[in-house]
N, C-alpha and C positions, 0 to 999 in steps of 0.2 A: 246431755252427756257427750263431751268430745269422743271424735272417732279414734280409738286405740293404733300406735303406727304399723303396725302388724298387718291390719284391717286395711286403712287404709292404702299403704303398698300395694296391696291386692286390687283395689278397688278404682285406685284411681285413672281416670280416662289420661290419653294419649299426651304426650306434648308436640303444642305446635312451636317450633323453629321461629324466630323472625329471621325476615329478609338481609340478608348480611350488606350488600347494597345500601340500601335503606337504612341501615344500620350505621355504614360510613359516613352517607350522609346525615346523619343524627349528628357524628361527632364532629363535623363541620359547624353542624350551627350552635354545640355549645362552644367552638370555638372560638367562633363569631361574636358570640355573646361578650368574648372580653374587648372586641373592637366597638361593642356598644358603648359599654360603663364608661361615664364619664369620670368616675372614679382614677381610671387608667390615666397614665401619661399621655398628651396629643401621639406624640409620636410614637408610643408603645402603640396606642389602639390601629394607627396604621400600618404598625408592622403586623398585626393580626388580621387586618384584615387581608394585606400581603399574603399572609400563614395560610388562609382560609381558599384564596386565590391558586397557588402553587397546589392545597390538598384537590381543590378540583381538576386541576390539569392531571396533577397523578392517576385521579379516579376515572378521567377519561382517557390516558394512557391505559389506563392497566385495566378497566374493566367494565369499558362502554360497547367493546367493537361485538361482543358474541350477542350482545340484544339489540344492536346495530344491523348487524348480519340477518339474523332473524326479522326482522322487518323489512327490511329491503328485499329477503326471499319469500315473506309472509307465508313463513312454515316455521312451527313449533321446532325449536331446537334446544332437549331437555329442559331446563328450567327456564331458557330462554323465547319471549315471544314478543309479538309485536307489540301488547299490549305492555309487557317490563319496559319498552324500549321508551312505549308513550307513558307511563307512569314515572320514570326516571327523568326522564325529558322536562316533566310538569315540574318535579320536585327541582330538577336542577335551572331551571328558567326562574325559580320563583327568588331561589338563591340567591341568583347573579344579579333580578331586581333588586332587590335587598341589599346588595353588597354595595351597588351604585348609586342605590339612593343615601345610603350612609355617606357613602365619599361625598354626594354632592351637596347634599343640605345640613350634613352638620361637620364634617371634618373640614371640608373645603372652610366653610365659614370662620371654623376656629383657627384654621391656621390664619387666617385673615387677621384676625382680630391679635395675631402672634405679629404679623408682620411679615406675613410670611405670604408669597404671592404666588402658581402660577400663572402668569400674564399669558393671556389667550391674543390671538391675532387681532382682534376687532377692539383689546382695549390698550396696544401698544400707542406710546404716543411716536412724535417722527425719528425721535435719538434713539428709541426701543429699538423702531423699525429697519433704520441704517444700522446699528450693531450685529439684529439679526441674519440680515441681508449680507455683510460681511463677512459674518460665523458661515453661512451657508455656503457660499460661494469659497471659503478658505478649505474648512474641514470636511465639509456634507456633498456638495455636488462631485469633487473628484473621486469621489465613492459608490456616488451613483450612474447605471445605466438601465435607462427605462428600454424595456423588450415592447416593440409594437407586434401585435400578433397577427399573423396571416401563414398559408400554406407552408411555409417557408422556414418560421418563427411560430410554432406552436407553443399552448400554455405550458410556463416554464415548470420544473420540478421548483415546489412549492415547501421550503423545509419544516419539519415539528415547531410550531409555536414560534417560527421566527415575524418579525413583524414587515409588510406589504401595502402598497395602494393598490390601487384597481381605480385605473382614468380611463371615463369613456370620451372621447377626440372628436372634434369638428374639424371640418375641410380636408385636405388629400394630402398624401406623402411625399416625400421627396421624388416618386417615383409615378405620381398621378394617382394614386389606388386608395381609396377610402377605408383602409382599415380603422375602425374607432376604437378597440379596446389594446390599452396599452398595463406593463405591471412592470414598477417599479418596487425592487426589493431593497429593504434597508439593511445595510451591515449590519451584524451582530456586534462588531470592534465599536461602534458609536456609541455614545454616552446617550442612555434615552431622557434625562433630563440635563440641563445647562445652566448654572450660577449665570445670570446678569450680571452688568453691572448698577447699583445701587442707583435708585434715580433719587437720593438726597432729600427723598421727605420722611418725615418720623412716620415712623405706625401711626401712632397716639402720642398724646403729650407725656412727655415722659420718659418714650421709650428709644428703644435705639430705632438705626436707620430702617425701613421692609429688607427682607430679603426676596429677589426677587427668581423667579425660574423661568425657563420656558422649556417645553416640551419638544422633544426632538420631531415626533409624527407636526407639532404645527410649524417649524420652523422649517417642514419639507411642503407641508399644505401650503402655504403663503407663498412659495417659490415655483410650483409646480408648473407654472407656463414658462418658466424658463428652463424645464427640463424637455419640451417638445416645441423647437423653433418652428416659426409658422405653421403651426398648429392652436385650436382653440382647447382650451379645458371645459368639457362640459362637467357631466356628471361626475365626482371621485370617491373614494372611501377608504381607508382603513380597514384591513383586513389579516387573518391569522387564523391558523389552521390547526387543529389538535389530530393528531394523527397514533393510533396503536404502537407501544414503546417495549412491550414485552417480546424480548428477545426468543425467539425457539429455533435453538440449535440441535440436531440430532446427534448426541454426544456417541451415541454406539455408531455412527456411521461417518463420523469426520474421525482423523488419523490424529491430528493436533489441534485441542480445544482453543487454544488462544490464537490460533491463525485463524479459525472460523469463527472465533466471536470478533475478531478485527474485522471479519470481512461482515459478517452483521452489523459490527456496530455503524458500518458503511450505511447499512441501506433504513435500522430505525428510524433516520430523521425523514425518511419515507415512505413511512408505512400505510394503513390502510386508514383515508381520513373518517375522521369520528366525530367532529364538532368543528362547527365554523363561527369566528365572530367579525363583526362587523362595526364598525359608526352607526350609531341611533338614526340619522339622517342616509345612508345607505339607501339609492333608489334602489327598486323593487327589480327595474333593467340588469343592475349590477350583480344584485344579490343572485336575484333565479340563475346569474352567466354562472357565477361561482359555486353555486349547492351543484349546479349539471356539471363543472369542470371537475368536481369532487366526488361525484355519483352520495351527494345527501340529498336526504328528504327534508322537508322544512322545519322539521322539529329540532333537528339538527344546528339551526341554526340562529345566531344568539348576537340581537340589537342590543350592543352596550351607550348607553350617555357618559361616555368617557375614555380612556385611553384604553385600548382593546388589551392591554395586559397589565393589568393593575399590581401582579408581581416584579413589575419592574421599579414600581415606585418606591421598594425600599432602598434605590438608589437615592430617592429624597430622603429618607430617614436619615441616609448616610452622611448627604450633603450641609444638612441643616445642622445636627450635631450638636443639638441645646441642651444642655445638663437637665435643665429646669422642666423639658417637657421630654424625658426619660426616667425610665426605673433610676433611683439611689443607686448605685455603682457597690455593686458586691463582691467582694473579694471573698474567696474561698479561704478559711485556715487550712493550717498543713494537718492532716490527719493525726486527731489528737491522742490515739497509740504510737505515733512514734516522734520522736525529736531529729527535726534535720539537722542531718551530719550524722546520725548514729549509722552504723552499719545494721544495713537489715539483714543480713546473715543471722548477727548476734541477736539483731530481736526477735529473728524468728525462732530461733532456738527455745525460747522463752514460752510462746505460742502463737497461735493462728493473730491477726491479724484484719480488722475489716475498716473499709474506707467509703464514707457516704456521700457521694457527688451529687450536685454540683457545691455541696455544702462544705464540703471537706474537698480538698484539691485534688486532681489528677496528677499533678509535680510528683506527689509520693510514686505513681506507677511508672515513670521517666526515671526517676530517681534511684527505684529498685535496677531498672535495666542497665541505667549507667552505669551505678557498681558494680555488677557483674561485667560488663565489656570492659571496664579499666583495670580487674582484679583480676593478674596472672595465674589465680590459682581457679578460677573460671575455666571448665573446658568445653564446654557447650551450650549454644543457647537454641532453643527450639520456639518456633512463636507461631499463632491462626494470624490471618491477614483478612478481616470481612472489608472494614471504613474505617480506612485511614486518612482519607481527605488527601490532595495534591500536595500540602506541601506541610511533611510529614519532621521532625524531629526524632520521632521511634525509627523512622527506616532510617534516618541520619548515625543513629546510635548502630543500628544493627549492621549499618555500611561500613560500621569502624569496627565492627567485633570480627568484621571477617578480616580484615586489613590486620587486624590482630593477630589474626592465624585463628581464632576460635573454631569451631563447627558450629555453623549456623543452618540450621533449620526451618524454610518458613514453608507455612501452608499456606499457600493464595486461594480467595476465593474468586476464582474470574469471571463469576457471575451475579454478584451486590448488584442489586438492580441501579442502575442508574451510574452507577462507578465501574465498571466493568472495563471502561479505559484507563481510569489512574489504577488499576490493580495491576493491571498486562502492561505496563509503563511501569510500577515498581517492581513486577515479577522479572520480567527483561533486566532491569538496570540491577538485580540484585545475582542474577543467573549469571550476568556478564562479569562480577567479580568473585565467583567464585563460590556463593551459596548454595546448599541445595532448596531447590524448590521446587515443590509438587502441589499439586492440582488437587489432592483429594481424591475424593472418592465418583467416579463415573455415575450419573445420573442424581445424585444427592450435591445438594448445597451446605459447606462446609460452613456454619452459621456459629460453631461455638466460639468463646475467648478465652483461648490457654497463654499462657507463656511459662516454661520451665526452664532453669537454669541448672543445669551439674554443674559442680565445683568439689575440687580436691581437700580433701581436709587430714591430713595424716596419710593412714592408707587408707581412707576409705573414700568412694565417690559421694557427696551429699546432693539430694537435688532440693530444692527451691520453688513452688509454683505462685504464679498470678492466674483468678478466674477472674472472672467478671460477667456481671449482666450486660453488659455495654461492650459498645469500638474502643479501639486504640484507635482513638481519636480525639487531640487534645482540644480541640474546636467546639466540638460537640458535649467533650465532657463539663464544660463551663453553662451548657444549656439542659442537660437530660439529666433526671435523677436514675442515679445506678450505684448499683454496690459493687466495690471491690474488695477481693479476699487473697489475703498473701497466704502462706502458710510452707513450714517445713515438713508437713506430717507426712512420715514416710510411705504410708498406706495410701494418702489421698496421692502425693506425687505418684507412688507409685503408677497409681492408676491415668493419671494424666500422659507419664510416659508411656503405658502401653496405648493409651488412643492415637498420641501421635506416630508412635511405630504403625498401627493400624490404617493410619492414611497414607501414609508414606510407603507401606509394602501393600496393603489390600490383604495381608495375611489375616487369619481368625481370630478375633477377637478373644482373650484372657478372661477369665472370671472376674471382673473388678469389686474392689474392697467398697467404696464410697459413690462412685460417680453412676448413675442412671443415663445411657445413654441412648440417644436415636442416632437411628431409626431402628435399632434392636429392640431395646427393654421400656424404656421412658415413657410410650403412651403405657405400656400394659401394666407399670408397676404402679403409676400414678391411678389407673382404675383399680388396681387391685387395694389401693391402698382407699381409695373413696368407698369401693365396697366392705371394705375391711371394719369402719366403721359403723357404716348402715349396720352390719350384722349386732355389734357393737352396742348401738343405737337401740335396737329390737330389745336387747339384754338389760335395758334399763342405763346404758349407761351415758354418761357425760360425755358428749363427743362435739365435736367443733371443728367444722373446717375454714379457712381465712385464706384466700388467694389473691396474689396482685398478679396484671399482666394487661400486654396490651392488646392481646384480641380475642374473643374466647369462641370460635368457631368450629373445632371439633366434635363430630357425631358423637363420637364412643365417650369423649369425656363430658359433654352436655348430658347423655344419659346417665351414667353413672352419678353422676352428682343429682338429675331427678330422683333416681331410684335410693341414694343416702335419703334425699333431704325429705322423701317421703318416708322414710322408715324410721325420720326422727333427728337426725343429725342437723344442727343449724349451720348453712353455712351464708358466709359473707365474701362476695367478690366484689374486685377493685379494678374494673376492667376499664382503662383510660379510651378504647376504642371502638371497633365493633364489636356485639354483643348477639348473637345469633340468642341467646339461652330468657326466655321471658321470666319473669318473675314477679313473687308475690301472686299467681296466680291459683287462686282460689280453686283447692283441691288435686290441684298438681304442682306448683312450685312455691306453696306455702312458708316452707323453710328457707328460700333463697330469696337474698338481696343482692342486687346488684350497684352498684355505684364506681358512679366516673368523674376523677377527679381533675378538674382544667387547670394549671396555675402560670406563674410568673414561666415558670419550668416545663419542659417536656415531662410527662412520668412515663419510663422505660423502664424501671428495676422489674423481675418477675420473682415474687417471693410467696412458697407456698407453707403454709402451716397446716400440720394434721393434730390435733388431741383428743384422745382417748383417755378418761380418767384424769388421772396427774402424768403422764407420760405425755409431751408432746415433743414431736418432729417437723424439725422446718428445714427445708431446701432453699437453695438459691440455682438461679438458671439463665441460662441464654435463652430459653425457648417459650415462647407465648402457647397455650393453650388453640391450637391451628391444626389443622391434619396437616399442611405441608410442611408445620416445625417438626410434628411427631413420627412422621413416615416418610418424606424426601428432602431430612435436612440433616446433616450432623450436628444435634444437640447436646446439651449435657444438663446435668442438675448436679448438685453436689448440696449435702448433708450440711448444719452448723451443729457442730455437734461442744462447743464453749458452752457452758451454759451464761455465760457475762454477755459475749456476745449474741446467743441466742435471742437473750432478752432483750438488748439492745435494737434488733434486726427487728423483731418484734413489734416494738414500741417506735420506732421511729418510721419505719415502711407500711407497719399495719395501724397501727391504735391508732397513732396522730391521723391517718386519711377514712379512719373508722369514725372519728369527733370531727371530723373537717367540718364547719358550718358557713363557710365563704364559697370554695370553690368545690365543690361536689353538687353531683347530682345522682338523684336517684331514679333507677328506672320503673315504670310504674306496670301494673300489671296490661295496658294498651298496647306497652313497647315505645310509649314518650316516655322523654325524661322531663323530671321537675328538680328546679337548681334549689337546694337544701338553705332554708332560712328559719334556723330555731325563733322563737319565742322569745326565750331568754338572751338577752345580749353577752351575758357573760358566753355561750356556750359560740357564738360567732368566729372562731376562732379559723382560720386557715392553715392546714398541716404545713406547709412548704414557708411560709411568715415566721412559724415556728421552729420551724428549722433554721432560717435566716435566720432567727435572732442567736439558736440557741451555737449555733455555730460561725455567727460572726467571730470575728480576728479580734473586737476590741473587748466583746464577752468573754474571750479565750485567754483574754492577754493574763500576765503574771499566772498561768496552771503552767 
């Protein structure tokens, strides 16, 4: 006889947490998995495995240095100990074999067999050799100066991830003194790979000419005794430095946040080193110089069989540029509630409004702003600034509404980790013509995506809002899936306007009609509403919970959903990244699944569904399921309260990644995932394929 939920609630032992760490790296290696499938296009799978490259620089940016710390002082520091440092160290070594062995025995081969070459030193023939020789000497040597190190010339600052030699020297200086370790630093301005020219033999019969490349670290290798006249080259290497990137500014004790994140952002490419990589062939002389000039221990330190930054090589993706060993070229329709050229005033008036990216195009959210800045009877526009990327069309648009005369309002967030200089670059350039701009709110990161428009309509002022789970970022919007939601409704505007009054003055927050906001209400209403159920649950009834997002690391909301799903409530999460919350675990997280789904696309939408009986409630959000979304970020959620598009939002962000049978996996009760392969072929189906299809432009055509 099954245990009653009542019973059970009461009964059941503790939940253990997985390692969030641990966790990231999980979603690395189902990332990795699509640089495996041969399935993939050549050059798709090395742009993944680029993807997988880049996520481990971030995870050693952002959260290697405190179990770093801790080993180096080999003293417990909270969760941090020597033992996480070496457990992390093992798991990220095993990675980076992995990743290198891919490149070298199956992609390297297949580009081969594409025709596609890069030519190493030792297989240049002598016209290779003189072309290189000339490159080097034209573009690359008046770029370099190698530092010989002594009293005089100590080791130079060493920047985040920029790419380095380390030559150790035979015979004496210009000056008689045997210094032997010299470091040559390579611009960042150089191109790390270089088109040849065509040495005029087919791939294969048949095909066109190779293409051929050479790599900028070997076309400094091959040259390097011309970089120190009489001097010998002994031992050399390739090297590059991952150093701690997270900025901490003391915002209650600097005067002006964006002069003191300028002057941080000075010293990040500085910071405290975390990882060191090397050449596979790296003597053991060089290496031990460099872990001691770095203060790492050897775990630290990481013998790659290949170019020490393999995120660079989607400069090859870029260069090659072959239809045939690329995704099919996808073009977004225009969001198929509205026809361009209509005015969206007019269709808003009608109703809400929702847009499924990258399926449906971002043009519609450019499109909306345009009209407003070229429409006299526009009198303000207010807009969040997280990632907008360097070179922006929305800030183009918003530079012309002030020129307009409008009121423009923008919130900067001058803390987007990693952008924190194109923010304080467009916050400047938009202060200087006359907008206002503020900062937000002191100690919280301004994370949500509003934009409202007032506009005069008779005598009355009407406003207008854009949310979204995603940037204003038209770049990004062509790679991440996200919803966007137009709408006139005067309740929800309303409440958008009073958030922005709320950053802009720090005065007290308004009772709002629709919007759940952090770092106030959002974690507490979201628990209240998971308990709501459980209770719900106990009563017999049909309850169901359905969440998408991309991290799910919050305490309070990880319990709360143990304590539902133990009182009976089924729920289903779609967590694309870390997953702190175990599941399927027999007698404590029995009712929760978790699943992550990998695709062609980022998944970014955060969509939550609650039902109780026939009543269901679903939100859309900015904010991942995180204690620093729900307690030091300005979030929002906001209600669909359409029932057309409810269902919609439903059916295309939850059902299709519910039947995913390609790209999902599921987490098992260990805390591995297993990538989801039904049985039945027909059920093979990939949510995001199907969305491709069902919103391709030529499916679309004549509606």
């Amino acid at each position: 006889m099954p245990t009653p939920p009542a019973a059970l609630a009461l009964s059941a032992p503790p939940v253990q947490f997985l390692d969030r760490d641990h966790s990231i790296l999980a979603f690395n290696e189902r990332v990795f998995d699509w640089a495996r499938r041969p399935s993939v296009p050549l050059l798709e799978r090395l742009r993944f495995l680029c993807i997988v490259s880049s996520n481990l620089d971030e995870f050693f940016e952002v959260r290697a240095a405190p179990h770093l710390t801790a080993a180096l002082s080999n003293e417990q520091k909270g969760s941090y100990t020597a033992q996480s440092f070496e457990t992390l160290a093992s798991a990220a070594h095993d990675m980076v074999a992995r990743q290198y062995s891919l490149y070298n025995d199956e992609l390297l081969p297949a580009f081969a067999r594409e025709g596609i070459r890069i030519v190493a030193h030792g297989e240049r023939n002598a016209a290779q050799r003189r072309w290189v020789k000339d490159y080097f000497e034209r573009e690359v040597q008046p770029l370099l100066i190698p530092v010989g190190l002594d009293p005089s010339h100590p080791f130079p600052q060493v920047a985040n991830k920029s790419l380095n030699f380390i030559v150790r020297l035979g015979g004496r200086d210009a000056f008689g003194r045997e210094n032997e370790i010299a470091i040559v630093k390579i611009p960042r301005v150089l191109p790390r790979f270089i088109r040849m020219p065509g040495s005029g033999k087919a791939a294969s019969k048949g095909s066109s000419k190779e293409r051929l490349f050479v790599s900028l670290s070997s076309v400094i290798r091959a040259h390097l005794t011309e970089l120190f006249a009489g001097r010998s080259v002994g031992q050399f290497s390739q090297f590059r430095v991952t150093r701690h990137s997270d900025l901490a500014v003391d915002e209650d004790d600097v005067k002006n946040l964006r002069t003191a994140l300028r002057q941080g952002l000075e010293q990040r490419h500085y910071g405290q080193a975390v990882r060191l990589e090397v050449s596979a062939g790296c003597s053991d002389y060089l290496s031990e110089f460099l872990l001691q000039q770095f203060n790492l221990p050897a775990l630290a330190l990481y013998r790659v069989h290949g170019p020490v930054n393999l995120v660079r090589l989607t400069q090859l993706v870029d260069l090659v540029n072959d239809p045939k060993l690329l995704f099919s070229r996808y073009s977004a329709c225009y969001p198929t509630q509205l026809q361009p050229g209509q005015s969206f005033f007019e269709r808003l008036k009608q109703g809400d409004v929702s847009a499924h990216q990258p399926f449906e195009s971002f043009d519609a959210v450019l499109d909306f702003l345009r009209e407003a800045v070229n429409d006299p009877q526009v009198l303000a526009i207010k807009q969040t600034i997280y990632r907008t990327g360097t070179d922006s069309e929305l800030m183009a648009l918003l530079r012309e509404a002030v020129r307009r005369g409008k009121e423009v309002t923008v919130v900067v967030e001058l803390k987007a980790r990693f952008d924190e200089e194109a923010n304080i670059n467009w916050a400047e350039m938009l202060e200087s013509i006359g907008a206002q701009v503020v900062y937000g709110v002191v100690g919280l990161k301004t994370h949500a995506k509003m934009l409202l428009v007032t506009r005069r309509e008779g005598r009355k002022l009407v406003r207008y809002g854009h949310l979204s789970t995603g940037n204003y970022n038209r770049n990004t919007a062509r790679l991440y899936t996200d919803v966007s939601y137009l709408t006139a409704d005067p309740l929800l505007t309303a409440d958008i306007d009073n958030v922005f009054v709320h950053l802009a003055s720090q005065s007290r927050l308004p009772k709002l009609n629709y919007i759940l906001l952090a770092p106030f209400q959002l974690q507490r209403k979201l628990v209240e509403k998971i308990d709501a159920l459980g209770e719900a649950a106990l009563q017999g009834k049909d309850t169901r919970i359905v969440a998408k997002m991309n991290a799910l690391t919050d305490e309070d909301l990880m319990l709360a959903l143990v304590r539902a799903g133990q009182r009976g409530v089924k729920i289903d999460l779609i967590v694309r990244g870390a997953c702190m919350l175990p599941a399927q675990v027999a007698g404590v997280t029995d009712n929760i699944r978790v699943r992550s789904v990998i695709g062609r696309f980022l998944e970014h939408s955060r969509v939550f569904y609650f039902r109780c009986g026939g009543e269901e409630n679903l939100y859309l959000s900015s904010a991942d399921w995180m204690n620093r979304n729900m307690l030091r970020r300005v979030e929002l959620a906001w209600p669909v309260t359409d029932p057309v598009l409810r269902q919609r939002i439903i059916d295309e962000c939850l059902v299709a990644y519910l039947h995913d049978g390609v790209d999902a996996w599921d987490l098992q009760p260990d805390g591995t995932y297993a990538l989801v392969n039904p049985a039945d072929p027909m059920q093979r189906l990939g949510a995001q394929a199907a969305l491709m299809a069902r919103y391709s432009p030529l499916h679309n055509t004549g509606k």
